[in-house]
C-alpha positions as CSV (number, residue, x, y, z in Angstrom):
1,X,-62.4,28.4,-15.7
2,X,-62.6,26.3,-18.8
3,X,-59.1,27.9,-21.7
4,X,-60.4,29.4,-24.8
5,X,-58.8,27.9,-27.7
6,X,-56.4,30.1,-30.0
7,X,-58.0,31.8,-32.5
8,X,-56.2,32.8,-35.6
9,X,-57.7,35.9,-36.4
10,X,-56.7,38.4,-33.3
11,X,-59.7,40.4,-34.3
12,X,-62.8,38.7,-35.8
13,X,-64.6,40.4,-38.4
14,X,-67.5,38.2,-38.4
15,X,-70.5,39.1,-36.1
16,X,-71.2,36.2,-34.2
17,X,-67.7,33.8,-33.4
18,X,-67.9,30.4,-32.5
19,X,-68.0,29.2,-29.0
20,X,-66.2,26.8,-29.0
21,X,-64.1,25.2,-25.5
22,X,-62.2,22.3,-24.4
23,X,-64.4,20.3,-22.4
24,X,-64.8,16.6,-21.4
25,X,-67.7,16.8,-18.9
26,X,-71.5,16.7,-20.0
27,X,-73.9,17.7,-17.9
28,X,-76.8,15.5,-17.6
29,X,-80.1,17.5,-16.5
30,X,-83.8,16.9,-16.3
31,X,-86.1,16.3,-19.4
32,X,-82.8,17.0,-21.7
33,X,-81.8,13.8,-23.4
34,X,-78.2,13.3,-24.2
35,X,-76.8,11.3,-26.8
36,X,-73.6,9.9,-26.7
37,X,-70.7,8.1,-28.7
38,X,-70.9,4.1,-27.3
39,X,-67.2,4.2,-27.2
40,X,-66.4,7.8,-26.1
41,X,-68.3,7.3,-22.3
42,X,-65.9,6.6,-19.5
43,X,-68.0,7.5,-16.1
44,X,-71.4,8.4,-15.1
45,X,-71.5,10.3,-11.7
46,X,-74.7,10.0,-10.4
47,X,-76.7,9.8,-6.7
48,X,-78.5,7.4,-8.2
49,X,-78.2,5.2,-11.5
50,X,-81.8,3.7,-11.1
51,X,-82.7,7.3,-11.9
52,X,-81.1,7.4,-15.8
53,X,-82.3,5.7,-18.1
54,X,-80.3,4.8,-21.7
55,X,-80.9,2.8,-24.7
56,X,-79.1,2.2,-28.1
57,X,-79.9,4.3,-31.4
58,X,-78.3,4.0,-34.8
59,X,-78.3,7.2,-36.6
60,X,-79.0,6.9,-40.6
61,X,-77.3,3.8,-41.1
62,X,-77.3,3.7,-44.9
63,X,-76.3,7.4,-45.1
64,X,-73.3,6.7,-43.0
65,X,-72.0,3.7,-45.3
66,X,-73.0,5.8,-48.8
67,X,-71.3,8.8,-47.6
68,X,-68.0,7.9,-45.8
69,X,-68.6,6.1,-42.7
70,X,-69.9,8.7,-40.2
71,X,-70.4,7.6,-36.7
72,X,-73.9,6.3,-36.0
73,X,-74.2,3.8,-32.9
74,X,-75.1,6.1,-30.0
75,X,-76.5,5.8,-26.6
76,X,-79.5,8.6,-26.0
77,X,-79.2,9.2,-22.3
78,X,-82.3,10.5,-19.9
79,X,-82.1,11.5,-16.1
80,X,-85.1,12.8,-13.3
81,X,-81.9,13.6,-10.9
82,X,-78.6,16.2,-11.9
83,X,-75.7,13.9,-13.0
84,X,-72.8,14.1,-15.4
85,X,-71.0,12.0,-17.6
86,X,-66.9,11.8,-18.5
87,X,-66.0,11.5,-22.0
88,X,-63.3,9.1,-22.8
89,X,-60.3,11.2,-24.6
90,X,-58.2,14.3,-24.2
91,X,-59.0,16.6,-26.8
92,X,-62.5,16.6,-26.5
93,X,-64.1,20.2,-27.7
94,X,-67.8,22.1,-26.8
95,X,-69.7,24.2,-29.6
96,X,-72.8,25.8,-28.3
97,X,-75.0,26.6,-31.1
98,X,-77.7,29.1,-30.4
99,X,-80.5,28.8,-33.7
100,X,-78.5,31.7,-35.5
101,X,-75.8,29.8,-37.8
102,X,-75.7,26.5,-38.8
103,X,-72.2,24.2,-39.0
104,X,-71.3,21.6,-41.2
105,X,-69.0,19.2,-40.0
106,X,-66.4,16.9,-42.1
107,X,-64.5,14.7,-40.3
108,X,-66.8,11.4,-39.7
109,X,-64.9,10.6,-36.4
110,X,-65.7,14.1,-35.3
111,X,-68.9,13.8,-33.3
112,X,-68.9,12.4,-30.7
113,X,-71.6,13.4,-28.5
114,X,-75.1,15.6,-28.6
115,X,-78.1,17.5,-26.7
116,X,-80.4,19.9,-26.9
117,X,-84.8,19.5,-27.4
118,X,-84.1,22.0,-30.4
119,X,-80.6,20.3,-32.0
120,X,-81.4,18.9,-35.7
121,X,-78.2,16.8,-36.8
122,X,-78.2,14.9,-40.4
123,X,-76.2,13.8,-43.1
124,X,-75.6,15.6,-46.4
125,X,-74.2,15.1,-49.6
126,X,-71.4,17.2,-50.4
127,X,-72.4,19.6,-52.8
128,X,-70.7,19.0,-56.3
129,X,-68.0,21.3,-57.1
130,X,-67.3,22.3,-53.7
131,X,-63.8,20.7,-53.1
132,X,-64.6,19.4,-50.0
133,X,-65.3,15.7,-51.4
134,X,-63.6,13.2,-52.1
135,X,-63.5,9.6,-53.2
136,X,-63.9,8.3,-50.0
137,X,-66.1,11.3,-48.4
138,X,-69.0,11.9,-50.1
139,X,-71.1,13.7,-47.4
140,X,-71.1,15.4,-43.7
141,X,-72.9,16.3,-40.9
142,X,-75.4,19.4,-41.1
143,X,-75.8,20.8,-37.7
144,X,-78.7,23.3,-36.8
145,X,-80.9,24.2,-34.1
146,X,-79.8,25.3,-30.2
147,X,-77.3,23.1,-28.2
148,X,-74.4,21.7,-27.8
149,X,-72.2,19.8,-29.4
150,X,-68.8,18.0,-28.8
151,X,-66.4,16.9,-31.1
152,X,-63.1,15.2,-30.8
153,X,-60.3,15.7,-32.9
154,X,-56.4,14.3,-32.9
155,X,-54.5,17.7,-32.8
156,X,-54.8,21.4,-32.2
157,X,-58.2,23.4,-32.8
158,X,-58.3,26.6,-34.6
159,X,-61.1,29.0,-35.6
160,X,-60.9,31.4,-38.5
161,X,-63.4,34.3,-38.4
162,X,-63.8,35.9,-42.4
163,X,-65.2,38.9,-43.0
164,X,-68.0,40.1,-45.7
165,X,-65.5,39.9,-48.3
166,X,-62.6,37.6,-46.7
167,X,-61.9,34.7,-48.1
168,X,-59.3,31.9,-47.0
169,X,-57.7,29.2,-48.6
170,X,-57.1,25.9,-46.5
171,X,-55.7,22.2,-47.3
172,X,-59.6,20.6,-47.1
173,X,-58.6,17.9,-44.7
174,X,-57.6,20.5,-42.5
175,X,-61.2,21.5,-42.2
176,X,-63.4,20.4,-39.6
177,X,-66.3,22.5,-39.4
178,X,-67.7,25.6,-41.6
179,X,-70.6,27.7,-40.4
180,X,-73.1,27.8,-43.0
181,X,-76.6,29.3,-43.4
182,X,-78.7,26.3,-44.4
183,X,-78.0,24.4,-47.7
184,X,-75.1,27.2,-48.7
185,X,-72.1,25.0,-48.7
186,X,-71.7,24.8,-52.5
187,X,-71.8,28.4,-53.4
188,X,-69.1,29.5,-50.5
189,X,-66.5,26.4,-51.2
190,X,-64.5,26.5,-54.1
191,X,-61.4,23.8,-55.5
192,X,-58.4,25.7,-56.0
193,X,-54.6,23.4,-56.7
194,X,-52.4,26.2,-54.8
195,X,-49.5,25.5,-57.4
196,X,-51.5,27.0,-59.9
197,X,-53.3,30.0,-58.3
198,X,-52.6,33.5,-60.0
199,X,-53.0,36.9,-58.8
200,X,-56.0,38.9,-60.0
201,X,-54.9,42.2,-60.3
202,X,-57.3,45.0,-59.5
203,X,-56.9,46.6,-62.4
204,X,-58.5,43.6,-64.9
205,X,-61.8,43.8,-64.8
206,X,-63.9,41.3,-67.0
207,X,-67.7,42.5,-68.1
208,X,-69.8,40.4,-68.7
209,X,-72.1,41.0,-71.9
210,X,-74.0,39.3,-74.4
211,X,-72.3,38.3,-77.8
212,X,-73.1,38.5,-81.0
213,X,-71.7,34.8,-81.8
214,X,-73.9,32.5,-80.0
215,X,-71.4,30.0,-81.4
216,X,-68.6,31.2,-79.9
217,X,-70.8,31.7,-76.6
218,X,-71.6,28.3,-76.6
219,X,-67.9,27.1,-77.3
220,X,-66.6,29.1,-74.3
221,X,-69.5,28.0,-72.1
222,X,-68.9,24.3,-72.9
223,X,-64.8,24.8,-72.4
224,X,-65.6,26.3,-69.0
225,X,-67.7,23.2,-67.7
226,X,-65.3,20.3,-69.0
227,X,-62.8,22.4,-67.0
228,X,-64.7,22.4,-64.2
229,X,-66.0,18.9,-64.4
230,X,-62.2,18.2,-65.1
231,X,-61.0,19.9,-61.4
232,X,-63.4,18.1,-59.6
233,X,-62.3,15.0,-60.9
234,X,-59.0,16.0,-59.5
235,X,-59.7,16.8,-56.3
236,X,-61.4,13.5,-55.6
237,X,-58.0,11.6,-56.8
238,X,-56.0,14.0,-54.8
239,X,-55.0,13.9,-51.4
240,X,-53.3,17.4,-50.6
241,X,-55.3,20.1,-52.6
242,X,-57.2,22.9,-51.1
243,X,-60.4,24.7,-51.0
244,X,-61.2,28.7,-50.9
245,X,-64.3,29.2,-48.6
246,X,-65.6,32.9,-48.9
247,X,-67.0,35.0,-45.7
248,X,-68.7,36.1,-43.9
249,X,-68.3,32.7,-41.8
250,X,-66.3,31.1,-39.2
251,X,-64.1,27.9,-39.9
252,X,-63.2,25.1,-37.5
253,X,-59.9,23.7,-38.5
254,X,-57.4,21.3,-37.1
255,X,-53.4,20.9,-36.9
256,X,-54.0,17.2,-38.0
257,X,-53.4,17.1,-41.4
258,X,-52.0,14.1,-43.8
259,X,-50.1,15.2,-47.0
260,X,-49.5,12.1,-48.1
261,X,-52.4,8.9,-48.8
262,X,-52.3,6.3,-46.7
263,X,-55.8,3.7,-46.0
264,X,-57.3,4.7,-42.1
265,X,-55.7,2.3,-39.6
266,X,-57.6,1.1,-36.2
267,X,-56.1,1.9,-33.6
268,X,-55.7,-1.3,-32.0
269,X,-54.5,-2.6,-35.4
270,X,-50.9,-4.4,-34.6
271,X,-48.0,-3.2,-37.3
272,X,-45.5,-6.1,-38.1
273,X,-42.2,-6.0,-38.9
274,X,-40.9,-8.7,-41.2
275,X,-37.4,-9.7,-40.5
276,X,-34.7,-11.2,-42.8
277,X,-33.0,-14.0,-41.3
278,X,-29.2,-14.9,-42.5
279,X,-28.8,-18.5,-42.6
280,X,-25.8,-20.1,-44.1
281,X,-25.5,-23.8,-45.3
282,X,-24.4,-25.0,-41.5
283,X,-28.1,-24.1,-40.0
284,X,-29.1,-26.6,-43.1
285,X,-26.3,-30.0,-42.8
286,X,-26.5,-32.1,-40.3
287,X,-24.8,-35.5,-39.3
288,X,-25.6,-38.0,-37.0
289,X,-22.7,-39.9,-34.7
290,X,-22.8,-43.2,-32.9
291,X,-20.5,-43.8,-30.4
292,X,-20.6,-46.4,-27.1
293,X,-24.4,-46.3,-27.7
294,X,-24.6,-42.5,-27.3
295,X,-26.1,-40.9,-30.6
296,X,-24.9,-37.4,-31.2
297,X,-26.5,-34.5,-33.6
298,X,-24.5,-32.4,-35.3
299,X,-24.5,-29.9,-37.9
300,X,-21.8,-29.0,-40.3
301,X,-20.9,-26.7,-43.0
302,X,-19.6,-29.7,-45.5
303,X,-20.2,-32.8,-45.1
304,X,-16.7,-33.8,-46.9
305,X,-14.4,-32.2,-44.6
306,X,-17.2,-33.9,-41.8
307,X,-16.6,-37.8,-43.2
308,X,-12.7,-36.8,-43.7
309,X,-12.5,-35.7,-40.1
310,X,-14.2,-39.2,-38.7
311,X,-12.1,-41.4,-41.0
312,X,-9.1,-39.9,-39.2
313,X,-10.2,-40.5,-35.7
């Protein structure tokens, strides 16, 4: 029997929770193409490869370089015969979608592998003013339809279930996945610099009503979007700020997270270490001696105290 992963809300308060399990096996049946990361495949157990067919496909190409890089050479695998398929990787993770919510994913390492006749995946922009963005992640992948879906990811996988009027605040590349009901990303996600939140009390309410200084109206109004035009700004220079996603929804989030910037590194990429080497003036002087036709080098601190020394002898 496959673990659950931890959840972080003991009791969920949202209807329908993700499922969501480690697994690194993909079943490959009949007339139910498969596609897979080119990298991420490490066997193919089969009665009979002759029987599976495969074949390279790039996935948005232009999208992935204007909106961060997502992954987009994968291999679309067919079979006539049962078969299954290793992934490459240890923390390798399964999320069944069944056509009621949609997810939208962030990281663009995440996705590694696909299926399902009825599985839509595409690449969005980032809605402005969400606080998901950032100067080098301009969109993500928007996931609907009925299948599965496996993502990999480099540390420990949580999911948050928020309530109707739950709402969570979470370092944004700590996120993963958010479910989402089509094209609602930008009215659930909010920026928000934890340093500067404040409390709302209860007891301050603010109504909203029409004034008679349409002046002043339009000062306030204009105040209020250089602020916000300013935050956003922000949070695409920034590297640890955070977001406030409102329920009812379900969060994907990982352990992973950086709080400092640093450029992605491959991992094959070799770090070197540069050395300081202390050299004196004797790994510089040198002499050279002569003696019954034998010729000797030498080196020597000082070259005085060298000819005052073969004088002597």
């Amino acid at each position: 029997m496959k673990p659950q992963l931890p959840l972080l809300n003991a009791q969920p308060t949202q209807r329908i929770i993700p499922q969501i399990t480690k697994s690194s096996i993909i079943p490959l049946q009949p007339s139910q193409p498969i596609h897979i990361h080119h990298n991420k495949i490490l066997s193919i157990k089969t009665e009979s490869l002759s029987k599976i067919s495969s074949k390279t496909q790039y996935n948005n190409p232009l999208g992935s370089l204007l909106y961060g890089g997502f992954y987009l050479k994968y291999r679309k695998f067919e079979s006539i015969i049962p078969s299954e398929i290793l992934l490459a990787g240890q923390n390798n993770n399964k999320l069944r979608l069944d056509g009621l919510i949609d997810w939208a994913i962030f990281p663009k390492d995440a996705l590694i592998s696909y299926s399902g006749v009825a599985l839509n995946v595409s690449l969005h922009k980032i809605p402005w003013g969400s606080g998901l963005s950032s100067l080098l992640k301009l969109g993500y992948l928007h996931i609907s339809g009925r299948g599965d879906v496996y993502l990999q990811n480099h540390g420990e996988i949580y999911t948050v279930n928020l309530g109707e009027k739950e709402e969570i605040i979470v370092r944004k590349n700590g996120v993963v996945g958010i479910s989402v009901n089509g094209d609602e990303l930008g009215s659930c996600c909010d920026a928000v610099a934890l340093s500067n939140h404040e409390v709302q009390k209860e007891s301050q309410e603010v109504v909203a009503g029409k004034s008679e200084n349409e002046l002043k109206d339009l000062f306030w109004n204009t105040y209020h979007g250089i602020g916000k035009t300013l935050r956003y700004l922000v949070g695409l220079i920034a590297k640890d700020d955070f977001v406030k996603v409102r329920g009812p929804r379900s969060l994907i989030l990982t352990s992973n997270v950086s709080t400092k910037f640093e450029f992605p590194r491959r991992d094959n990429e070799i770090e070197i270490t540069e050395q300081q080497l202390n050299k004196s003036s004797q790994d510089y002087l040198s002499y050279v001696t002569v003696k019954d036709g034998k010729v000797t080098f030498e080196s020597t601190p000082s070259f005085k105290e060298t000819v005052e020394k073969i004088e002597r002898k």
